[in-house]
C-alpha positions in Angstrom: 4.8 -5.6 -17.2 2.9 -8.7 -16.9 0.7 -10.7 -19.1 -2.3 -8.1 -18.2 -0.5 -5.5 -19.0 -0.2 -4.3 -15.2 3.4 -4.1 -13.5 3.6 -6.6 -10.9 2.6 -4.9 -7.4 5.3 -5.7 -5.8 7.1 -3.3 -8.0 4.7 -0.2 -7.1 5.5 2.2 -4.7 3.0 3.1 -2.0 1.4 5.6 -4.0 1.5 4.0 -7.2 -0.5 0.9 -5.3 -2.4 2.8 -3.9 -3.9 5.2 -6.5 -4.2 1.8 -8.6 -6.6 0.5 -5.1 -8.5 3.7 -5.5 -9.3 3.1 -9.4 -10.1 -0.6 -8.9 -12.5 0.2 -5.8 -14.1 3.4 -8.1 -14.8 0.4 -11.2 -15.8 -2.1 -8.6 -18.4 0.3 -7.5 -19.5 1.7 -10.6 -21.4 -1.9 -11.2 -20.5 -1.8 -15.1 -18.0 -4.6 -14.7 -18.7 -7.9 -16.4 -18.5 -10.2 -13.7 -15.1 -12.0 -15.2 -13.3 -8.7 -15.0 -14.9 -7.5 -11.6 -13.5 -10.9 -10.1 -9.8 -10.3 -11.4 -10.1 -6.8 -10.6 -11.4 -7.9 -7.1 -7.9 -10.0 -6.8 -5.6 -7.4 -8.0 -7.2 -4.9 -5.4 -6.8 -7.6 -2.6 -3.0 -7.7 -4.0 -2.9 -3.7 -3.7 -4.4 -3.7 -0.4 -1.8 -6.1 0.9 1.2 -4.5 -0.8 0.1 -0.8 0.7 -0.3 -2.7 4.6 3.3 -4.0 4.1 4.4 -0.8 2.9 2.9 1.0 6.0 4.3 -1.7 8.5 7.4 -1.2 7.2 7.2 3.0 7.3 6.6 2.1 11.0 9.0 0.1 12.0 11.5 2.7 10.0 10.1 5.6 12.2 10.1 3.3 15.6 13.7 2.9 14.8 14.9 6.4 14.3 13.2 7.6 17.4 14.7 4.9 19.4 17.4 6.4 21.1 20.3 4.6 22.8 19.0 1.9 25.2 16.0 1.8 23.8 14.7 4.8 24.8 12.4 7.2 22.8 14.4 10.1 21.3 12.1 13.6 21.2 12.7 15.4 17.7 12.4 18.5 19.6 13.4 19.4 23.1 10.5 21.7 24.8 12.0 23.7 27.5 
């Protein structure tokens, strides 16, 4: 855990990161944040936001590499007759 009390982002999985994104957009929103907090907040969701498009680039690639067959060409999970 960090200093805030948080666990450091890049430690969250892609849910975890982004559930945490949801709550910080929901508090953001809700206008009752002291300007201090909704400027850390605002950073830590930028952070989040980051971490879940690095997650999904990676998931990508993953997938774009499983369904490359040899040569490079596309492997179908299913053969349709």
């Amino acid at each position: 855990m960090g200093e805030d009390g948080l666990r450091p982002v890049g430690e969250l999985s892609f849910e975890a990161a982004l559930a945490e994104l949801e709550q910080v957009v929901a508090q953001l929103e809700s206008g009752n944040v002291p300007l201090e907090k909704s400027i850390a907040l605002y950073a830590r969701g930028a952070e989040l936001k980051g971490h879940c498009e690095d997650k999904l680039k990676a998931a990508e690639a993953r997938v774009a590499e499983i369904t490359q067959g040899p040569e490079g060409v596309r492997a179908r999970l299913v053969d349709i007759p």
